[in-house]
MOPAC internal coordinates of N, CA, C and O (Angstrom, degrees):
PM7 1SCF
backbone

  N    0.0000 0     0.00 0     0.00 0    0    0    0
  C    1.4438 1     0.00 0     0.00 0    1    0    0
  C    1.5193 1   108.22 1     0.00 0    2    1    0
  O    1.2310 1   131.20 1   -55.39 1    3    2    1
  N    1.1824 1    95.98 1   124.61 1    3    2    1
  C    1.9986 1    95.55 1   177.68 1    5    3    2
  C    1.9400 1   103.08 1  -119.06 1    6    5    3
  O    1.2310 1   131.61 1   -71.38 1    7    6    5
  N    1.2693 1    95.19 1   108.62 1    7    6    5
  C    1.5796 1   127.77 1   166.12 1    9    7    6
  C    1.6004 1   112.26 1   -31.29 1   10    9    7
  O    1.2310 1   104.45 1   -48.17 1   11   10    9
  N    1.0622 1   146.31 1   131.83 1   11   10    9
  C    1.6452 1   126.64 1   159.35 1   13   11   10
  C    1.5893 1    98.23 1  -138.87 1   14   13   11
  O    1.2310 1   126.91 1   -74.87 1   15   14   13
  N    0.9650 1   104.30 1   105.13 1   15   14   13
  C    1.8555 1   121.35 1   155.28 1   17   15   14
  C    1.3064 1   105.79 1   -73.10 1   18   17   15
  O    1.2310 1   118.86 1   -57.63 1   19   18   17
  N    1.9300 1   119.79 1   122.37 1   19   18   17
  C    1.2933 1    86.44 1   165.65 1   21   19   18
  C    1.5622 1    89.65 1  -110.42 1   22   21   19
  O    1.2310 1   107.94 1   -33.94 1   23   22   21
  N    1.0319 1   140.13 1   146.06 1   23   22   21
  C    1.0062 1   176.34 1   107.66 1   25   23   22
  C    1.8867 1   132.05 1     4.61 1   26   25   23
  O    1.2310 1   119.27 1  -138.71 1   27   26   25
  N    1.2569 1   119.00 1    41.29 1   27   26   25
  C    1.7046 1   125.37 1  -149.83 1   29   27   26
  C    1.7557 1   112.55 1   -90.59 1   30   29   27
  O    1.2310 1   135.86 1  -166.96 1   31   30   29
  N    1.4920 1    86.90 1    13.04 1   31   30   29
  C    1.8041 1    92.51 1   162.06 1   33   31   30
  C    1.9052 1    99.80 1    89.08 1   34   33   31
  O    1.2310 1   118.41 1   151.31 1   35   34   33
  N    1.5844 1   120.63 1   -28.69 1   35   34   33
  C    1.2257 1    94.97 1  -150.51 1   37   35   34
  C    1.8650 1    87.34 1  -142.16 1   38   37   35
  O    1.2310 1   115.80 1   -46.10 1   39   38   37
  N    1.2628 1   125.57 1   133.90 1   39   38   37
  C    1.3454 1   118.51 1   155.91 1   41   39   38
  C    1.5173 1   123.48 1   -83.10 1   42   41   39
  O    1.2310 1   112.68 1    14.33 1   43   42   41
  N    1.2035 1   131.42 1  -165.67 1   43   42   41
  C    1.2612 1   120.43 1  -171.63 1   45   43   42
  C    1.4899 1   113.17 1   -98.74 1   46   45   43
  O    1.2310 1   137.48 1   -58.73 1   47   46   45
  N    2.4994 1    83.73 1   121.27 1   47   46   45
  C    2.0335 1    87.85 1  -168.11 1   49   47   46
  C    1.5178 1    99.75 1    98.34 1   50   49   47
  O    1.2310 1   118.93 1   134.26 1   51   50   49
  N    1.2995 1   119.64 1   -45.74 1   51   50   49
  C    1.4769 1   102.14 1  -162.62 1   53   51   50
  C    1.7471 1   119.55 1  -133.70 1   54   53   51
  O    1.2310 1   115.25 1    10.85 1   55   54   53
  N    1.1764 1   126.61 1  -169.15 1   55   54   53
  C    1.1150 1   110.50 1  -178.36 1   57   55   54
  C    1.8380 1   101.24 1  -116.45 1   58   57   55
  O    1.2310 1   124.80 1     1.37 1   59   58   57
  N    1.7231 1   108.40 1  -178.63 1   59   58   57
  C    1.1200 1   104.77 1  -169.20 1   61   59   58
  C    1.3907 1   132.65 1   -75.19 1   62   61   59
  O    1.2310 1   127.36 1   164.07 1   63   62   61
  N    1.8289 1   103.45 1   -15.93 1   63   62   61
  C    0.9707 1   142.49 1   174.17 1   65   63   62
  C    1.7475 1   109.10 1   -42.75 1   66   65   63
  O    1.2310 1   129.22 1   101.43 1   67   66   65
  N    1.3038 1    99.83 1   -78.57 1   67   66   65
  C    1.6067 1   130.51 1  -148.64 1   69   67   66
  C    2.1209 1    74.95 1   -99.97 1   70   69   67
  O    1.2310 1   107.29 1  -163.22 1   71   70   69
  N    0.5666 1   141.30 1    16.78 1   71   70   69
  C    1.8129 1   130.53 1   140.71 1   73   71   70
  C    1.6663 1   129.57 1  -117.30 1   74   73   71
  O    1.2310 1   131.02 1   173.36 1   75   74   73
  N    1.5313 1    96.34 1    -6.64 1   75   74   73
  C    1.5730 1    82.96 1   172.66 1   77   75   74
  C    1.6095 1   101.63 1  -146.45 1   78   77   75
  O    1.2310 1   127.05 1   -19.46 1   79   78   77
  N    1.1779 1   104.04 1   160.54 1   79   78   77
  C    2.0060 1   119.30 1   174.07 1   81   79   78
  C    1.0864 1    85.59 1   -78.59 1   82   81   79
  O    1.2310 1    95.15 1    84.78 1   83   82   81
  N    1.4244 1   161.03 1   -95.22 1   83   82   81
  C    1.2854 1   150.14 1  -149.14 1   85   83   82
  C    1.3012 1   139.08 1   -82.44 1   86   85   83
  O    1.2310 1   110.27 1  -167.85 1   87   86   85
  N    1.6732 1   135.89 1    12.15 1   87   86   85
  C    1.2498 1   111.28 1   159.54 1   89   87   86
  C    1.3383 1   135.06 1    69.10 1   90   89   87
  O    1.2310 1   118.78 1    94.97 1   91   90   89
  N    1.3332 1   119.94 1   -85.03 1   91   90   89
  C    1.1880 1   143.56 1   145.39 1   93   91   90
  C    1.6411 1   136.03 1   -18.02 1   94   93   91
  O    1.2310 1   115.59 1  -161.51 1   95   94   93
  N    1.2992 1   125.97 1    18.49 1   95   94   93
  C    1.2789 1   137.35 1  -161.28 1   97   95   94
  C    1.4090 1   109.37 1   -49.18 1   98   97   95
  O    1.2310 1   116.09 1   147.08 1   99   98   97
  N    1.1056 1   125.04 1   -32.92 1   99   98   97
  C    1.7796 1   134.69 1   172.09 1  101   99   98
  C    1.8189 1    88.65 1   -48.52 1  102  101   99
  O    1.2310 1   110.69 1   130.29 1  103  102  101
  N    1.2038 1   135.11 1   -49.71 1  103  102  101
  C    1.4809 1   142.13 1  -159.08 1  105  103  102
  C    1.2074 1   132.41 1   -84.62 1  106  105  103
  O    1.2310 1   132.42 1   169.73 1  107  106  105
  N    1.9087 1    93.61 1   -10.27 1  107  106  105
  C    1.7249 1    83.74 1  -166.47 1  109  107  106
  C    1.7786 1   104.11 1   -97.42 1  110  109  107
  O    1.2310 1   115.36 1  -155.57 1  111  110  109
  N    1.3688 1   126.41 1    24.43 1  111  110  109
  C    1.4304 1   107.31 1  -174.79 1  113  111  110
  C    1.4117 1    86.58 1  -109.83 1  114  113  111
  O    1.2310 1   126.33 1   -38.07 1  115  114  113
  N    1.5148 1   105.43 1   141.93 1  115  114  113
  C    1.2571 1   115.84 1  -160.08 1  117  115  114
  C    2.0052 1   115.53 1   -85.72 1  118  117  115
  O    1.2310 1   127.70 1   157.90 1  119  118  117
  N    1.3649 1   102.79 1   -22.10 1  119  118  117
  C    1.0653 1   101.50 1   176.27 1  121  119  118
  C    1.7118 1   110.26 1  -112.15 1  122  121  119
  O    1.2310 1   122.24 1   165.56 1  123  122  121
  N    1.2628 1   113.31 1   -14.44 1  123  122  121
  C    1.4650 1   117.52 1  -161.42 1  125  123  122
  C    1.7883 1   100.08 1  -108.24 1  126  125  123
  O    1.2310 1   120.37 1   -75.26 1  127  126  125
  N    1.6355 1   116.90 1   104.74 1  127  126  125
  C    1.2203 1   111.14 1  -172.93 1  129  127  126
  C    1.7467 1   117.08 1   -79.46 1  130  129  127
  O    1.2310 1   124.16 1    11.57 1  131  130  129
  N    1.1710 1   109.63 1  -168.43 1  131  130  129
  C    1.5149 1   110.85 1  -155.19 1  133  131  130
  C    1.5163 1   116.46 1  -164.07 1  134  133  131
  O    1.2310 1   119.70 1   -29.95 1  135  134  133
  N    0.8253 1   118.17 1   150.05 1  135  134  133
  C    2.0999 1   124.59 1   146.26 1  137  135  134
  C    1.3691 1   115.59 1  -135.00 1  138  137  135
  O    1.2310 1   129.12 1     5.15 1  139  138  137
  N    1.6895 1   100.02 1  -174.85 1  139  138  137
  C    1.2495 1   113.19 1   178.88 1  141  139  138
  C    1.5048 1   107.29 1  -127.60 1  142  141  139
  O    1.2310 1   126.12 1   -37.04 1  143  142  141
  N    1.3437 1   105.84 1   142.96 1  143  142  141
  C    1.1567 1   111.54 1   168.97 1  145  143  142
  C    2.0326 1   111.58 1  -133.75 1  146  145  143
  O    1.2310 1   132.04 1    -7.48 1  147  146  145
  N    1.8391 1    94.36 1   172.52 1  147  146  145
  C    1.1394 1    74.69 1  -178.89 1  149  147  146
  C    1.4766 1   117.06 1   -88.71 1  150  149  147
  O    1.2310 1   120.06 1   -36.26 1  151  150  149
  N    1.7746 1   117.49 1   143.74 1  151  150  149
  C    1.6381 1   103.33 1  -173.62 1  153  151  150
  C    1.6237 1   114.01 1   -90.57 1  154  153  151
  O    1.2310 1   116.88 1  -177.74 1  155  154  153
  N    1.3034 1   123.54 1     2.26 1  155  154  153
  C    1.5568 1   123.27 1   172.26 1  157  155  154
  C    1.1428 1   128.44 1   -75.39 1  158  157  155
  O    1.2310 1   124.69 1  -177.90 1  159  158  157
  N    1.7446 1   108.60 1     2.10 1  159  158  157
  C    1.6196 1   119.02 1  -179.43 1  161  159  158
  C    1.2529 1   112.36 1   -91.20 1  162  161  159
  O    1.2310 1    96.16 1   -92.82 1  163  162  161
  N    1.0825 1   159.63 1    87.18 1  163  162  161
  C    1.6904 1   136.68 1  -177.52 1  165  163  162
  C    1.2300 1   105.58 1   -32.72 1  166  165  163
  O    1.2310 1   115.16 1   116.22 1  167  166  165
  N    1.6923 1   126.78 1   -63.78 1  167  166  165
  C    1.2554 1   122.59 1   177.35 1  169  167  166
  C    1.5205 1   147.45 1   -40.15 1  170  169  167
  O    1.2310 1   135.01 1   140.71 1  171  170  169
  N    1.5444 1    88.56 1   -39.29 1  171  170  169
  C    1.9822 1   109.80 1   154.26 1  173  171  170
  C    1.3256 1    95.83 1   -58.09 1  174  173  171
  O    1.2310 1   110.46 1   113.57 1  175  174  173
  N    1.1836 1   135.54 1   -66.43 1  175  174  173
  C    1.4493 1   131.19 1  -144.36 1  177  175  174
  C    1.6751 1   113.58 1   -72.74 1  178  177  175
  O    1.2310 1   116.56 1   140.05 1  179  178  177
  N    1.5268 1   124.15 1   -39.95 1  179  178  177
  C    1.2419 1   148.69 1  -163.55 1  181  179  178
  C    1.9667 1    85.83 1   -87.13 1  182  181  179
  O    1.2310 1   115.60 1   151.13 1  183  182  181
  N    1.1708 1   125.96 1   -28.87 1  183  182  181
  C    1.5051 1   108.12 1  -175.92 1  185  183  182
  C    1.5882 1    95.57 1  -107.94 1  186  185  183
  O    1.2310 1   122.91 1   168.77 1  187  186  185
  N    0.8113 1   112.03 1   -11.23 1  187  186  185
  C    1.9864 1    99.99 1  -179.04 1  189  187  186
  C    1.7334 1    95.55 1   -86.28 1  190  189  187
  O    1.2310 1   127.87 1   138.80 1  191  190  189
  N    1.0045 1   102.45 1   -41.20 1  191  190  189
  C    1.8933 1   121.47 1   171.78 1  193  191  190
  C    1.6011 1   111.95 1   -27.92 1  194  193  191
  O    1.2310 1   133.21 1   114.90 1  195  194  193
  N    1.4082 1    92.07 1   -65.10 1  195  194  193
  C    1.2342 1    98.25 1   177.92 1  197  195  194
  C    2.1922 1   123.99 1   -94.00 1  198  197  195
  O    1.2310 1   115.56 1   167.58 1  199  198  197
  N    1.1785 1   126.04 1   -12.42 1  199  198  197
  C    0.8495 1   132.47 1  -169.50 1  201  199  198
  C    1.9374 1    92.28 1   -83.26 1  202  201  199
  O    1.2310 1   128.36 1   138.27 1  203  202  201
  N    1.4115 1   101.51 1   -41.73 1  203  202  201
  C    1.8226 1   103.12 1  -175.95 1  205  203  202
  C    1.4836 1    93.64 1   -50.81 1  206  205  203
  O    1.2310 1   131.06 1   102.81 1  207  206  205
  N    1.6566 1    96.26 1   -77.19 1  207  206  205
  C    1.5208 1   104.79 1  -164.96 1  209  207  206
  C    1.9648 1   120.79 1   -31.03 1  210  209  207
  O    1.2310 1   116.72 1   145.26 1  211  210  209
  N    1.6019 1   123.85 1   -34.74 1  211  210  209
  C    1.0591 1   132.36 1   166.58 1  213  211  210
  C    1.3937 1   106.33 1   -49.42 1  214  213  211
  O    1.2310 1   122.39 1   107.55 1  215  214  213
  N    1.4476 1   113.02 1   -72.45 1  215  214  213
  C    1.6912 1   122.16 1   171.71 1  217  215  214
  C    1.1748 1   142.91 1   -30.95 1  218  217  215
  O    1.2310 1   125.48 1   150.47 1  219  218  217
  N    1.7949 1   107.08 1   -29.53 1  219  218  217
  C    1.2204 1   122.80 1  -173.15 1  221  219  218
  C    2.4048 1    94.55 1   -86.42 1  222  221  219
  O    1.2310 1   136.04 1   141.16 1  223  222  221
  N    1.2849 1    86.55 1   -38.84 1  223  222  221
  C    1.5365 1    83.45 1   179.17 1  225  223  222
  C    1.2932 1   117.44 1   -35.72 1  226  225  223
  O    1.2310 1   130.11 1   123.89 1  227  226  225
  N    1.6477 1    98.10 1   -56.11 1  227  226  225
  C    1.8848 1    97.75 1  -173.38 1  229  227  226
  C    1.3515 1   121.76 1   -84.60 1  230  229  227
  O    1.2310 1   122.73 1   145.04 1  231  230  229
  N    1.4784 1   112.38 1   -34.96 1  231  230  229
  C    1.5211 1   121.12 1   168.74 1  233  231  230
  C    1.2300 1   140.94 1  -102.20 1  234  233  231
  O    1.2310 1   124.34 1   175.34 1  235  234  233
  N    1.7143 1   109.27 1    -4.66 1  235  234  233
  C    1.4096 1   106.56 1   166.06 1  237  235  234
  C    1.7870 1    92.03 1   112.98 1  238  237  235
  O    1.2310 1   133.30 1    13.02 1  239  238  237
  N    1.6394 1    91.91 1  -166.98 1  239  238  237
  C    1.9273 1    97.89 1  -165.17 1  241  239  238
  C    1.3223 1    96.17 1   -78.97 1  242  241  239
  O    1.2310 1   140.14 1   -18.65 1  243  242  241
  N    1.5061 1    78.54 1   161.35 1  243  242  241
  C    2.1482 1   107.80 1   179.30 1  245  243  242
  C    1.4111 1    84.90 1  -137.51 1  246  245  243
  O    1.2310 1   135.06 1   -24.84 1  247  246  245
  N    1.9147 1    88.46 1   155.16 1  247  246  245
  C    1.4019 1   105.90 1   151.42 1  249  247  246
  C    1.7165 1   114.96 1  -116.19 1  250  249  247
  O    1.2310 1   124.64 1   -44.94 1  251  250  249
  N    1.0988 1   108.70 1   135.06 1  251  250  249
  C    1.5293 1   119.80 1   154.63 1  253  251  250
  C    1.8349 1   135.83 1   -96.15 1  254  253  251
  O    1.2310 1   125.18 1  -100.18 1  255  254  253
  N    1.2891 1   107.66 1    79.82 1  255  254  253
  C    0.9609 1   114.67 1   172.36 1  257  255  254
  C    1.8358 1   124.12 1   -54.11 1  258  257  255
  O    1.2310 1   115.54 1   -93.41 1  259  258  257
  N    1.3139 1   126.07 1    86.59 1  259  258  257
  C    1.4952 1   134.50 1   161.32 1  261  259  258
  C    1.4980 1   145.69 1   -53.29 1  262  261  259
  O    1.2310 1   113.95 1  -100.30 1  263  262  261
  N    1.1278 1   129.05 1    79.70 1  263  262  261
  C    1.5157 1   125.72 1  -140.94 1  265  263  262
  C    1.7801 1    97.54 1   -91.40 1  266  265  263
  O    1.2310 1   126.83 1   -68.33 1  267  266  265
  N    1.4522 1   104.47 1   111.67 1  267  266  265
  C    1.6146 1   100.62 1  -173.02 1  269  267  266
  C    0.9898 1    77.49 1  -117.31 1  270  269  267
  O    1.2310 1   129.44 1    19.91 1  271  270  269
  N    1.8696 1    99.40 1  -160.09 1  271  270  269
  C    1.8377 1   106.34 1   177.89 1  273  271  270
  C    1.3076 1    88.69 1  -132.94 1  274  273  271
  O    1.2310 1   116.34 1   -18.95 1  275  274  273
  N    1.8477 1   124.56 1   161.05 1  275  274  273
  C    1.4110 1   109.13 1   146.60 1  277  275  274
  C    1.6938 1   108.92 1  -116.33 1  278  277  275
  O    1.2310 1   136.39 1   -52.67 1  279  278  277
  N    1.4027 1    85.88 1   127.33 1  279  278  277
  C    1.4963 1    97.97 1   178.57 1  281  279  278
  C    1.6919 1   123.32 1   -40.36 1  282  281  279
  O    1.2310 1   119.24 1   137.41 1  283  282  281
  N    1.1072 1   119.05 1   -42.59 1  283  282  281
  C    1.2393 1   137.32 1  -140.38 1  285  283  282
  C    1.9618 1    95.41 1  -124.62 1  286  285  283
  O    1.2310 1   130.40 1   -17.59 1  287  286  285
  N    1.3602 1    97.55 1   162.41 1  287  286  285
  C    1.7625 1   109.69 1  -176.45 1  289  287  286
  C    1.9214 1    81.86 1   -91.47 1  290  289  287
  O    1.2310 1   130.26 1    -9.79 1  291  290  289
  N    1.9486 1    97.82 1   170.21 1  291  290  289
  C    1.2307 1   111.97 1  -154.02 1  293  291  290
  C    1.4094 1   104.03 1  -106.39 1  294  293  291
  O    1.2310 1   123.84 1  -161.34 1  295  294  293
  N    1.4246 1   110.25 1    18.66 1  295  294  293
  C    1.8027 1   120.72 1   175.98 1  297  295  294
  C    1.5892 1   110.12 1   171.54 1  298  297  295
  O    1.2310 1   116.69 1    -7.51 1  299  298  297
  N    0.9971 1   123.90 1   172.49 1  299  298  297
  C    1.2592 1   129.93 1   145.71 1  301  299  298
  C    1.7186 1   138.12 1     5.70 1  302  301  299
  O    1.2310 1   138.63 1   102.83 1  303  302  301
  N    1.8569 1    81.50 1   -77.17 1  303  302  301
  C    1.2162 1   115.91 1  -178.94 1  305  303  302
  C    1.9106 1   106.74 1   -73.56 1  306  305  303
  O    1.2310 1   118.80 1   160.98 1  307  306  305
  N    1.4989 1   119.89 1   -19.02 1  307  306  305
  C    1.0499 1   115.24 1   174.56 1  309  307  306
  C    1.2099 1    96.16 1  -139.89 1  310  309  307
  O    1.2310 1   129.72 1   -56.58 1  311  310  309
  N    2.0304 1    98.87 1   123.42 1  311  310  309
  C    1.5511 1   113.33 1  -179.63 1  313  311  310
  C    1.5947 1   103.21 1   -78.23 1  314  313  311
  O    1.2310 1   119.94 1   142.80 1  315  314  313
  N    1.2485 1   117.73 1   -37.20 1  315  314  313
  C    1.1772 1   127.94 1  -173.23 1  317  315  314
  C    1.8639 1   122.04 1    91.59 1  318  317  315
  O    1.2310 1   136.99 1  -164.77 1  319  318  317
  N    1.3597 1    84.69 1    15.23 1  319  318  317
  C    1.7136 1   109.22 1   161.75 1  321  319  318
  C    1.7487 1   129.63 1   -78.34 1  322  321  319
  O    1.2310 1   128.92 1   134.71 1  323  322  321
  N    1.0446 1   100.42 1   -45.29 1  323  322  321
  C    1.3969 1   118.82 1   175.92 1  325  323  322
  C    1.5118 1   100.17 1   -41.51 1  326  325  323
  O    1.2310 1   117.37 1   107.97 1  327  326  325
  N    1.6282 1   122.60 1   -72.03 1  327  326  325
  C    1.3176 1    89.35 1  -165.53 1  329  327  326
  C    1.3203 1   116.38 1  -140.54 1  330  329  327
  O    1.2310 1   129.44 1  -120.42 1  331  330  329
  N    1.5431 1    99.41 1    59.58 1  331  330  329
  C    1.5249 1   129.08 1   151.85 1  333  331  330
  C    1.6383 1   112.20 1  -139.89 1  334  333  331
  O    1.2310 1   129.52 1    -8.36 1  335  334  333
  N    1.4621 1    99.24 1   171.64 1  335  334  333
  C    1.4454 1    91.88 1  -159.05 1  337  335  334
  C    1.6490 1    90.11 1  -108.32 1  338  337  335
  O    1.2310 1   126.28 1    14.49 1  339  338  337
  N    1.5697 1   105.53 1  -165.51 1  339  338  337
  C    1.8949 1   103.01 1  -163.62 1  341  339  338
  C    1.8579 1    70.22 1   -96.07 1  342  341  339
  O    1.2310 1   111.36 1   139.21 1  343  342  341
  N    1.3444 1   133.88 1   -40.79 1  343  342  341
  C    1.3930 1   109.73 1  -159.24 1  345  343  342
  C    1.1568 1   115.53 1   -87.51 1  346  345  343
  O    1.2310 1   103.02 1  -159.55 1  347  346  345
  N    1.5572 1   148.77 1    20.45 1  347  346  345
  C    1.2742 1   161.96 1   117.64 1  349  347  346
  C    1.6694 1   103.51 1   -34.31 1  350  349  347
  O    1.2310 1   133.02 1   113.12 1  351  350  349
  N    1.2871 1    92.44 1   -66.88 1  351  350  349
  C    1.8232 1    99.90 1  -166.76 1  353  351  350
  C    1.8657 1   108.53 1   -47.69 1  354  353  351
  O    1.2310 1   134.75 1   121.02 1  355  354  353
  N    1.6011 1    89.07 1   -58.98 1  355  354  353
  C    1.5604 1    92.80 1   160.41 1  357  355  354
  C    1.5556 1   138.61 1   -69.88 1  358  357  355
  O    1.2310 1   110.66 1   173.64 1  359  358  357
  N    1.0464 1   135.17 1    -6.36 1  359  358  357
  C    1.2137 1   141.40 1   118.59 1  361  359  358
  C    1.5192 1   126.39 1    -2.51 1  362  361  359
  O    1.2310 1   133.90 1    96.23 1  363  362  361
  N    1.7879 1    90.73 1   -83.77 1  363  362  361
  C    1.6517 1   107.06 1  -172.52 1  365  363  362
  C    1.3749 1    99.80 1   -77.44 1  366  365  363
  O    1.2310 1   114.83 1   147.52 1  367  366  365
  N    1.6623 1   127.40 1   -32.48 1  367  366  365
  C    1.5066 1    93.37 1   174.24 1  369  367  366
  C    1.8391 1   126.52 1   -54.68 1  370  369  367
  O    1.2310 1   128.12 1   155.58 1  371  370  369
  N    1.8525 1   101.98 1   -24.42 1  371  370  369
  C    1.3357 1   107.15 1  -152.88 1  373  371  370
  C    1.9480 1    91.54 1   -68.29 1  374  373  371
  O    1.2310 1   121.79 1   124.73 1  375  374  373
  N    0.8458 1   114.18 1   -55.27 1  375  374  373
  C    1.6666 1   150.04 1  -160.64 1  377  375  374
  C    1.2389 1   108.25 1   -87.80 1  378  377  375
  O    1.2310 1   103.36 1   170.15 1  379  378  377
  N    1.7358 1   148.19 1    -9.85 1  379  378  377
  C    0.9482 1   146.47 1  -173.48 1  381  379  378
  C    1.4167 1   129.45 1  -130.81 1  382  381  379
  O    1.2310 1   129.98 1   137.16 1  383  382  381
  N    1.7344 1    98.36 1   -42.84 1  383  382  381
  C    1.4715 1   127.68 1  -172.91 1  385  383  382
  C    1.5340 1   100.77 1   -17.49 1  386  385  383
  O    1.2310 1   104.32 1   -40.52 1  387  386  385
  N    1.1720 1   146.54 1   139.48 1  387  386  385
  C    1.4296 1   140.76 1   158.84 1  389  387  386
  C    1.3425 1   114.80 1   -73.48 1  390  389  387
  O    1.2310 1   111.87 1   148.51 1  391  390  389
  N    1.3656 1   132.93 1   -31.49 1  391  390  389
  C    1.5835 1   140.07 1  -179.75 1  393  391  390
  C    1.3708 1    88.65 1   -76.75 1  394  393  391
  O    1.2310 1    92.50 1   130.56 1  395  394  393
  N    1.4523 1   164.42 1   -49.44 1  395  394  393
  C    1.3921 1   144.35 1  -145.52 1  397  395  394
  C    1.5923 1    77.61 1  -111.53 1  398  397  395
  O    1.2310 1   110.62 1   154.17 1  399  398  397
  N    1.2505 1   135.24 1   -25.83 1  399  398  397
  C    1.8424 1   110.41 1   162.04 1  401  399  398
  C    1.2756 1   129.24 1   -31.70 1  402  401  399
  O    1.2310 1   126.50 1   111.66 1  403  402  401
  N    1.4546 1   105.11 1   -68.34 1  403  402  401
  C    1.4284 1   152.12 1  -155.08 1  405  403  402
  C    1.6028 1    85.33 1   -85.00 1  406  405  403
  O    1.2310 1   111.23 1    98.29 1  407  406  405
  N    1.2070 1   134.11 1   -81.71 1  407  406  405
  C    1.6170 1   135.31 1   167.50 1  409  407  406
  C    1.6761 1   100.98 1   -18.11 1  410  409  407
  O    1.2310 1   123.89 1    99.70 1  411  410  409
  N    1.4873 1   110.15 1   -80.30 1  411  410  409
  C    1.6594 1    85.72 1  -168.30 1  413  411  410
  C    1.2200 1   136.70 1   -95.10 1  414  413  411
  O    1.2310 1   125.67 1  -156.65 1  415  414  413
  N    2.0150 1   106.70 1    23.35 1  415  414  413
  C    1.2261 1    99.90 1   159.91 1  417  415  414
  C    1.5163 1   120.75 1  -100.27 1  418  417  415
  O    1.2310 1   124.08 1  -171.18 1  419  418  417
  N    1.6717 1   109.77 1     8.82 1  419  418  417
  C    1.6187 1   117.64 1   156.98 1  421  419  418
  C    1.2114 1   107.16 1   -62.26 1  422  421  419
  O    1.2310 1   113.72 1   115.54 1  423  422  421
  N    1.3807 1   129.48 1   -64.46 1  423  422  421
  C    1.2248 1   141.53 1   179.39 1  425  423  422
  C    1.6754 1   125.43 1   -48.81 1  426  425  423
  O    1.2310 1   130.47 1   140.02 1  427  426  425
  N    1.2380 1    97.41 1   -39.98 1  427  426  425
  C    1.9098 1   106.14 1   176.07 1  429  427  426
  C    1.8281 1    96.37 1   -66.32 1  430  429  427
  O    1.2310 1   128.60 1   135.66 1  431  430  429
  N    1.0683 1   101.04 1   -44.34 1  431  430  429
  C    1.8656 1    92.79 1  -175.80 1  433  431  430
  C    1.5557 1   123.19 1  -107.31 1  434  433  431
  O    1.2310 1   125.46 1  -131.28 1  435  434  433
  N    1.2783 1   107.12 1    48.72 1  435  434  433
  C    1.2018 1   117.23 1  -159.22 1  437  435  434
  C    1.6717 1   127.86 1    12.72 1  438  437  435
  O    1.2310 1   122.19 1  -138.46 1  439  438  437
  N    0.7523 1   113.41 1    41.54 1  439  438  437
  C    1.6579 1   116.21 1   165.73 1  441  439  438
  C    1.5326 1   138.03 1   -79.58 1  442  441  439
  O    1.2310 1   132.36 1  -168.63 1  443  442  441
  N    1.3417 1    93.73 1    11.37 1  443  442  441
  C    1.4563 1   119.49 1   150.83 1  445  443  442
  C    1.3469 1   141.35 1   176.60 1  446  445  443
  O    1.2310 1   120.10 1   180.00 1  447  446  445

């Protein structure tokens, strides 16, 4: 069994910080080990994907902790303004976005 946390920086209202002692979600199952990778890469994701799944054959479950972002508040009732700022958000789109990932690592190796 392979675990996937994904990981979007923020619970609801708040950040990951200021709601939990540990951070670390790849860490907290006590018998079942883990990492993190980053989840905005397809390529991170498609090789950790498959390297777990091998692992789990011989040794049993993993977790994969995935660190995405979510752009956006988690309803209505949370815009998801309150307590992030607009230049964070823009930030991680500039520096994170997974489509301009995935975009220029087609392009860095010519694959299309």
């Amino acid at each position: 069994m392979v675990y996937v946390c994904e990981n979007n920086l923020y619970g609801m209202g708040t950040s990951n910080e200021r709601h939990s002692h540990n951070t670390d979600y790849y860490a907290r199952g006590d018998k079942i080990p883990g990492f993190k990778i980053e989840g905005q890469n397809i390529l991170n994701v498609r090789e950790a994907i498959k390297w777990a799944g091998a692992w789990t054959l011989e040794n049993g479950p993993i977790c994969i902790e995935m660190s995405t972002y979510r752009y956006h508040g988690h309803s209505m009732s949370d815009p998801g303004t309150t307590y992030r700022s607009k230049d964070e958000i823009a930030a991680i789109r500039k520096y994170r976005d997974p489509i301009e990932i995935c975009r220029d690592i087609i392009l860095e190796n010519n694959w299309a």
